[in-house]
N, C-alpha and C positions, 0 to 999 in steps of 0.2 A: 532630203525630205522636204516637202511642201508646207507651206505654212495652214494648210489646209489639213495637212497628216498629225501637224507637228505643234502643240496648244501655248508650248516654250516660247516658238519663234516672233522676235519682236518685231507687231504692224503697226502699220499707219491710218486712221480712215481719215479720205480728205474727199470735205466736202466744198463743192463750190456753188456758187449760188446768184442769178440774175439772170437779166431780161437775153432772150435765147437768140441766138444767130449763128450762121455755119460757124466751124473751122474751132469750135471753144475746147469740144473733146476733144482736136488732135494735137489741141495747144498747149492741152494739160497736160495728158503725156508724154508730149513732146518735152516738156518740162520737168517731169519727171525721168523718161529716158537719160539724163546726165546724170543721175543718182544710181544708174542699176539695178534700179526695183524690180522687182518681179511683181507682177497682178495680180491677187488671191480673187478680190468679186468684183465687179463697176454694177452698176443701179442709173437707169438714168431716169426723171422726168421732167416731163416739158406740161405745163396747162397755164393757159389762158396768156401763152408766150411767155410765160415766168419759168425757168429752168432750173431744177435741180440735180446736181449729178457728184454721186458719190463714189470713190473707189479707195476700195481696202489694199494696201500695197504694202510692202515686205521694207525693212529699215533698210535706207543707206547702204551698199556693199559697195558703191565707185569707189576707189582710191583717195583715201584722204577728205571722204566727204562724210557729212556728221547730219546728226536728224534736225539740229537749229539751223542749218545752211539751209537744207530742202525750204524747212518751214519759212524761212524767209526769202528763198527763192521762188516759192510757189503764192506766197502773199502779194510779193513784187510783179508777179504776171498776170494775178487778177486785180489785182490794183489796175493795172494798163490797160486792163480790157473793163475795166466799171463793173467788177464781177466783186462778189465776198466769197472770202476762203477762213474754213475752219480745217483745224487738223488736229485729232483725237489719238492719240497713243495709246497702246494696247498688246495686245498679246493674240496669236492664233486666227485661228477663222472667223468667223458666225456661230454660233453656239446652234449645236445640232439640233435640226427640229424635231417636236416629239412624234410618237410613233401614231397614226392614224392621221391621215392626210386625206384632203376634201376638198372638192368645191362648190362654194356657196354661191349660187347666181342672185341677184335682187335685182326685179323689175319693180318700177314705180312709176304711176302716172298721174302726181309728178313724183320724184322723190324725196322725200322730205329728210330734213336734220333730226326731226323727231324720230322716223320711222328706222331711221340710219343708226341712232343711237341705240336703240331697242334691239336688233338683232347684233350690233356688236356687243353689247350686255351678254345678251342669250350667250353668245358663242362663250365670253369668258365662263357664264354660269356654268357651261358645261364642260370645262375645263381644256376649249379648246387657246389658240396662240392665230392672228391674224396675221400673217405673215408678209402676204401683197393684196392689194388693192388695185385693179382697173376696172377703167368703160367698156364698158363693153358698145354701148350704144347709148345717141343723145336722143334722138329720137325713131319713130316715133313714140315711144317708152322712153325712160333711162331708166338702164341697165348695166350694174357693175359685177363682180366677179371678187369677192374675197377666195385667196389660199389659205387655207385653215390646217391646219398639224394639230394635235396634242389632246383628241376627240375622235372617238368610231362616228361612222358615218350615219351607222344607223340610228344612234343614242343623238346625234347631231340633228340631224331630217325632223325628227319625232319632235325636239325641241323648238325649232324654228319652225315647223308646222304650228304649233298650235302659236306661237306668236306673229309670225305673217297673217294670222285668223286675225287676231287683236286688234294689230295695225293697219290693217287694208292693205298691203302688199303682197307681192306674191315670190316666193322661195323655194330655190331648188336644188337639193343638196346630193353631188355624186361620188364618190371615190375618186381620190385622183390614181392617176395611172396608165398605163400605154393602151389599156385596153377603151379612152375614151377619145385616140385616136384611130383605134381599129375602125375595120368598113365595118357598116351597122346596115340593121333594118328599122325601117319605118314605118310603121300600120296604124290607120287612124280609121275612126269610125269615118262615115259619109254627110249623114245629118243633123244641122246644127252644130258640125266639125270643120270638117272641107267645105262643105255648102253651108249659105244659112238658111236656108230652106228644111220641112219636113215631106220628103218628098210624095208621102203617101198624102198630105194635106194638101200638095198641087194636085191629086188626081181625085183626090173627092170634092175640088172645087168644081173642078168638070163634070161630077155627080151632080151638084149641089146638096152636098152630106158633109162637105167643109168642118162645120161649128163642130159637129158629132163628131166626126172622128179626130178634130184637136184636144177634144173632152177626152177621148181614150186613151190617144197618143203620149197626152200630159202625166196620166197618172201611170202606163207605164212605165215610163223614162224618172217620174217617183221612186221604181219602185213598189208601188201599189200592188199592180195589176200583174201578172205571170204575163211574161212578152208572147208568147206561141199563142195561148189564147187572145190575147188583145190579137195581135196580126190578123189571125184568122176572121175575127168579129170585124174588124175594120176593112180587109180587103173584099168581104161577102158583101159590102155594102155598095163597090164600085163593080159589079156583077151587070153587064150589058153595057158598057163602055165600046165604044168601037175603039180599036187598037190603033185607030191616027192619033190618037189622043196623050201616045208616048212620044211621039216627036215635037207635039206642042207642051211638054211637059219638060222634056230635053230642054226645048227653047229659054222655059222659066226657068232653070237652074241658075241661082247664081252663087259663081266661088266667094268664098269666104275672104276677105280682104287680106294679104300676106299669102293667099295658098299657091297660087303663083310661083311667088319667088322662093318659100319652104322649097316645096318639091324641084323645081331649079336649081336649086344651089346644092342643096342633096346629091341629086343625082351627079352635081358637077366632081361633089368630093366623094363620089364612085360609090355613096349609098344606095341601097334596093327600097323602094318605095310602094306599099299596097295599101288596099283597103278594104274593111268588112262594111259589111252595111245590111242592118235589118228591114234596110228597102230592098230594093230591085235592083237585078241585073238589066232590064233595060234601063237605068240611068247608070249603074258603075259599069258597063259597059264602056259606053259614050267616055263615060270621065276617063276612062282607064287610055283609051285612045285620043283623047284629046290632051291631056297632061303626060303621057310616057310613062305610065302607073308599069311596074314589076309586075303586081299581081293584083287581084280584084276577086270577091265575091259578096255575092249577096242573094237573097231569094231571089224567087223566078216568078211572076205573074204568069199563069195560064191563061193561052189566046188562042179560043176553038173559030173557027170560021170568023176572022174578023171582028172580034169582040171578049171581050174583057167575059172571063165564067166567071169570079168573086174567088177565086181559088191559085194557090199557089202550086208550083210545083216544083219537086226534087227537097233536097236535106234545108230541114230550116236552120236562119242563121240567127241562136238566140243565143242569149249572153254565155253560155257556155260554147257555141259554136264559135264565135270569137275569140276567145283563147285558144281554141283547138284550132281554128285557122291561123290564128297567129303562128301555135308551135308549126304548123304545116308547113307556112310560109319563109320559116325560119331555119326548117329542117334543108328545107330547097334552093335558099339562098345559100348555105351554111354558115351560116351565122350561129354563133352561139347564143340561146336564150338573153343570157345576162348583157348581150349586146343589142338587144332590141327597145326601140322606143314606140310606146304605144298612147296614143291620143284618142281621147273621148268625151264625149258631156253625159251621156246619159247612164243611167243604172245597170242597163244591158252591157255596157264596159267594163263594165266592177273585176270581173275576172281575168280581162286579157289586159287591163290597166294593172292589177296584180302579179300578173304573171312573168310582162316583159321587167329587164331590165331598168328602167325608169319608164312610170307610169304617170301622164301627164295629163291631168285633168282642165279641159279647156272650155272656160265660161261655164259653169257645170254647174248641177244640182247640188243641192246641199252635202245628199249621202253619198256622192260622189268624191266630191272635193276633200272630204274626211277620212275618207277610204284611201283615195292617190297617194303615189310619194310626192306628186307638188301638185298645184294646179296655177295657171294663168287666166289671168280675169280679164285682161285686155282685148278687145276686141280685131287683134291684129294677129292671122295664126304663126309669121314668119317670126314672133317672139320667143318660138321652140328653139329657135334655129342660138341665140343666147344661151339657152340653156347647156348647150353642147360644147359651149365656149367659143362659137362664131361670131366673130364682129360684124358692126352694122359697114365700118370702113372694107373689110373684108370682102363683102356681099356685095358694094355699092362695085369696088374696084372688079368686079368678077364680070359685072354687068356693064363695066363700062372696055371693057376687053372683050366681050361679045354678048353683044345685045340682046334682050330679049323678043322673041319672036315678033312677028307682027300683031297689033293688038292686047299685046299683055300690059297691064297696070304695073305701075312701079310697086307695087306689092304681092 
């Protein structure tokens, strides 16, 4: 029986400690191998070239050898190498961790020791256990990754929501589990999301009704205003537009910095990627074709003879269409609901930010941000890609194994 089965069986942890260079882990080992240990855990870290590496091992069972020889054999070979060695006597494994297991992501720009200390609080308050800590990324965020046991996830989210409010950070709390290695889908709004553009506000600059319909636009995305009525009132106003005016409107798109490499790297780790959009299909068109989008929708401007009528046409896509194209999109991918990740800023989100599996609310309105299971403030949209527990080292090595296309930004 394993010293992991067996809570009797008597272990060792030996920790060792100093400046990191090859060959240290297989020295210990290797030092340990004349005792006939057996391995219960090893731990290793390495930051800022300083090495820590711990490993739980089973007492002495070689012939004639005793637990004061190890310790003093294993002192005598970190002595040689300029290293410190502790060694802890004990019993059994790791003490089992408790039942509800999570992961905490924290981005920070910067991160602070204040803001670090405040959500490791939260967690105990909530009666969770922080079990591992990593980077997830240095920049352009830092982004680290608590493993949390001893806490539901939901009672956890809710908690560290309203303290990420407090602190100015941003926190995103998922279940752990094999289903947040499963293939997923991804659906993000279009505007002010993927773009930072509104793109109904590039085609009424070409009106010149601009100022107006920002006015409308704003208080929809509030909340204020019902989305179907504002659309309508805002697209009646670019009514005699000549229809060249979508490819110079094409032109003014610009992605959102990180959208890029988001959807890149996605797709690399055989994610299905779409997008709704309470604009138009002639720009998520274009986007859809230009970035390898899954799936796309969005309203349709109506174009009779070479000109814009003020009128849309076929099903409108308003904040409940977006949920319903989410599940669409989800049914088609087959993906299970609970596996989909949904991004948004505006009000018109609220339901398919609810609906999917983590709902991530990116640089967002107030009644948004309160509503999501997290949101991200940062102006960088590849900061999702964290939350999924993607490294930035991860990403960097992906792109450096095959390049991004011609002209794509390192974001």
């Amino acid at each position: 029986m394993s010293a992991s089965q067996n809570s009797d069986v008597r272990t060792l942890l030996v920790k060792i400690f100093g400046k990191d260079r090859p060959g240290i882990t297989a020295g210990l080992f290797d030092t340990l191998a004349a005792y006939a240990v057996d391995v219960v855990d090893i731990e290793q870290v390495v930051s800022r070239g300083r090495l820590v590496l711990c490993a739980l091992v089973t007492a002495p069972k070689a012939a004639g050898a005793d637990e004061g020889e190890l310790r003093a054999t294993v002192h005598s070979w970190a002595e040689s190498m300029k290293l410190q060695a502790e060694i802890i006597s004990g019993t059994g494994d790791n003490r089992p961790r408790g039942v509800g297991r999570s992961h905490v992501t924290v981005l920070g720009h910067p991160l602070t020791a204040e803001s670090t200390a405040a959500i490791a609080a939260r967690i105990t308050e909530t009666g969770g256990n922080i079990d591992r800590i990593f980077r997830l990324a240095k920049y352009p965020v830092t982004a680290v990754e608590f493993a949390v046991s001893g806490a539901a996830t939901e009672a956890l989210r809710t908690a560290l929501a309203t303290c990420a409010a407090e602190i100015g950070v941003d926190v995103a709390v998922v279940s752990a589990g094999l289903h947040r290695r499963a293939q997923r889908l991804v659906v993000m709004d279009v505007d002010s999301t993927l773009i930072q553009d509104e793109v109904i506000e590039l085609f009424a600059a070409h009106a010149g009704c601009e100022e107006q319909v920002a006015e409308v636009t704003a208080a929809a995305m509030r909340g204020e205003l019902d989305f179907e009525q504002s659309l309508h009132a805002r697209v009646a106003l670019l009514a005699g537009l000549d229809a060249s005016v979508v490819d110079k409107v094409r032109a003014e798109v610009r992605l959102t910095p990180g959208a890029r490499t988001l959807i890149r790297t996605l797709k690399r780790l055989g994610f299905q990627v779409g997008v709704v959009s309470g604009g138009f299909t002639q720009v998520t068109d274009d986007l859809q074709e230009r970035l390898g989008l899954d799936f796309a929708s969005a309203n349709t401007l109506e174009i009779v003879d070479g000109k814009l009528t003020g009128r849309v046409t076929g099903e409108i896509v308003d904040r409940a269409g977006k949920a319903r194209l989410l599940r669409r999109f989800a049914a088609e991918a087959g993906v299970p609901l609970a596996q989909t990740v949904a991004i948004g800023d505006g009000a018109n989100d609220l339901d398919m930010l609810n609906a999917a599996g983590l709902g991530v609310a990116f640089n967002a309105k107030p009644v948004v941000r309160e509503a999501a299971h997290t949101a991200v403030n940062v102006p960088f949209l590849d900061a999702v890609l964290y939350l999924l527990g993607i490294t930035r080292e991860e990403v960097e090595a992906a792109d450096a194994a095959e390049p991004a296309g011609r002209g794509e930004a390192a974001h």
